[in-house]
N, C-alpha and C positions, 0 to 999 in steps of 0.2 A: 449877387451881393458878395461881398469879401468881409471876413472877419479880420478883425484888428490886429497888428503883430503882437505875437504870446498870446493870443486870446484862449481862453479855453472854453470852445463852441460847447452849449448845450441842448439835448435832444431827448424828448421824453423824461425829464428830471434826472436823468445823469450824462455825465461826465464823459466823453472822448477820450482819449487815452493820446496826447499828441496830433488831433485832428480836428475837423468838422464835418458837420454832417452834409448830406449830398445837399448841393445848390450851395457850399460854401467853399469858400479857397482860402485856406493858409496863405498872406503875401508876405510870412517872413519863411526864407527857403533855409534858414536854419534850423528849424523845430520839421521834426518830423513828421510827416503826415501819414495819416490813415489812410490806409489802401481802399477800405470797405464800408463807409461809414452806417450800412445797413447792418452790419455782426461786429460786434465788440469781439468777438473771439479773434476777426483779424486785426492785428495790430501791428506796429513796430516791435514791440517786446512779446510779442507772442512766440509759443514755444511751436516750432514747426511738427505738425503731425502729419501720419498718411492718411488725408481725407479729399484728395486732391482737388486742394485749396491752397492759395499762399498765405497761411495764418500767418506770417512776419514778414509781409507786405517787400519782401524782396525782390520780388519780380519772378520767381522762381517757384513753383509748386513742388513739394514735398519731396525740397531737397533735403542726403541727409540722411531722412529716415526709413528710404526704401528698402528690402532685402533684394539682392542679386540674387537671381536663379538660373541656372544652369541648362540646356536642353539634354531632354530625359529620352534618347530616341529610340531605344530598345522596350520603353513602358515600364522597368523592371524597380520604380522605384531612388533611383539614385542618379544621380544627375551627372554628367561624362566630366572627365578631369583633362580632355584633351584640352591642353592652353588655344586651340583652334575652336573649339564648339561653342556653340550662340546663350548668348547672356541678354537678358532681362532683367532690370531692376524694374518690380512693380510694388506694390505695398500689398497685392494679394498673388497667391501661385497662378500663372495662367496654366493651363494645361499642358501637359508635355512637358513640362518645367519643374524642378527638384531643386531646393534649397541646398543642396550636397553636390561638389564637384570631384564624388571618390570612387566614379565605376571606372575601371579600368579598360571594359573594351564595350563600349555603349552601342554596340551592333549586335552583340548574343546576351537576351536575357540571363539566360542562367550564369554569365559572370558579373559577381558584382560583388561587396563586401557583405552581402549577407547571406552569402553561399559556404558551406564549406568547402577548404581544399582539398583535391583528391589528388590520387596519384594516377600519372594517364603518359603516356608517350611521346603525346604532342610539346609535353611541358608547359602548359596552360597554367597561366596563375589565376583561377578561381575567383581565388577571395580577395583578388585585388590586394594583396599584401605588401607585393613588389618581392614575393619567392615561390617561384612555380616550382612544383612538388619537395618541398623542405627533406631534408635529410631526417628530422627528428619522427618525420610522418613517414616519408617513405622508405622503405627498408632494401627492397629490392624491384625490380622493374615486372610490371604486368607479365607472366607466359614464364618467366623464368622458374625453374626446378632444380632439385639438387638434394642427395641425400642427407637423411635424418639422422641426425647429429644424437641423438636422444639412443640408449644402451636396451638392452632385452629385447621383446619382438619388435619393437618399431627399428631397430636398428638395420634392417635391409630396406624400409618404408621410402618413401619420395615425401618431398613435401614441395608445393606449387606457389608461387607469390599471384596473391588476387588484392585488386585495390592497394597496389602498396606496401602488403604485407601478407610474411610467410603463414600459411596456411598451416593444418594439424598436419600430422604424416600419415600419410595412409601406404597400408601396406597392402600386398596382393596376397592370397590364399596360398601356401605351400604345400604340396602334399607329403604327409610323415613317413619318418624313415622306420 
């Protein structure tokens, strides 16, 4: 059976929101029609969620409100920033997948922005900054030595750079004159 043009079908004492209920057809194809006539929540004017459903009968399921995720393929938490690595919009995280596209080398756990930076030879940036071993952190290079600047007994003393930075001075035992 067909309801009347503009009609506003009714079903269980309410109201359709631009539709009719199932076993009815809209014959005027300018009023909108309901996608679902079983759930009022889907409609023409309904607000789209992630329930994957097309609550605004668009034709489209839960466009819009999905989050993009990232592939996480070192496990470390943070999702790769390479413009090449695989993306997921879902409405929930699958696994493997990070909301954040800020690790910087998503093949070694331990680099990723919630690492700190160290200072190391390879020149590795850590913490995903975009400045491997910064000058305000690193003072001198791992193995490096050089005498102690510092006056009285340490002043024959070595001092060694470890992590980046110069070490106490140690001096060797002289025997007195």
């Amino acid at each position: 059976a067909s309801a009347a043009p503009q009609q506003t079908c009714q079903v269980a004492g309410r109201e359709f929101v631009g539709g009719c209920p199932a076993g009815f057809t809209n014959i005027d194809p300018t009023v909108s029609a309901d996608c679902n006539d079983t759930s009022a929540a889907e409609r023409p004017t309904a607000t789209e969620t992630c329930n994957e459903r097309d609550d605004d009968c668009d034709g489209t399921t839960d466009e819009g409100v999905q989050t993009r995720y990232w592939r996480d393929a070192d496990g470390d938490g943070f999702g790769s920033a390479d413009v090449a690595a695989e993306t997921v919009d879902a409405c929930i995280r699958p696994d493997g997948f990070q909301p954040t596209k800020t690790d910087c080398n998503d093949a070694r756990g331990g680099i990723n922005p919630g690492v700190p930076e160290i200072c190391d030879a390879g020149g590795e940036d850590e913490n995903c900054d975009g400045v491997a071993n910064p000058a305000s952190l690193c003072t001198c290079t791992n193995g490096e030595t050089r005498g102690c600047t510092q006056s009285g007994v340490c002043a024959g003393g070595t001092e060694a750079c470890s992590g980046g930075a110069w070490e106490m001075c140690s001096i060797q035992p002289v025997a007195e004159v």
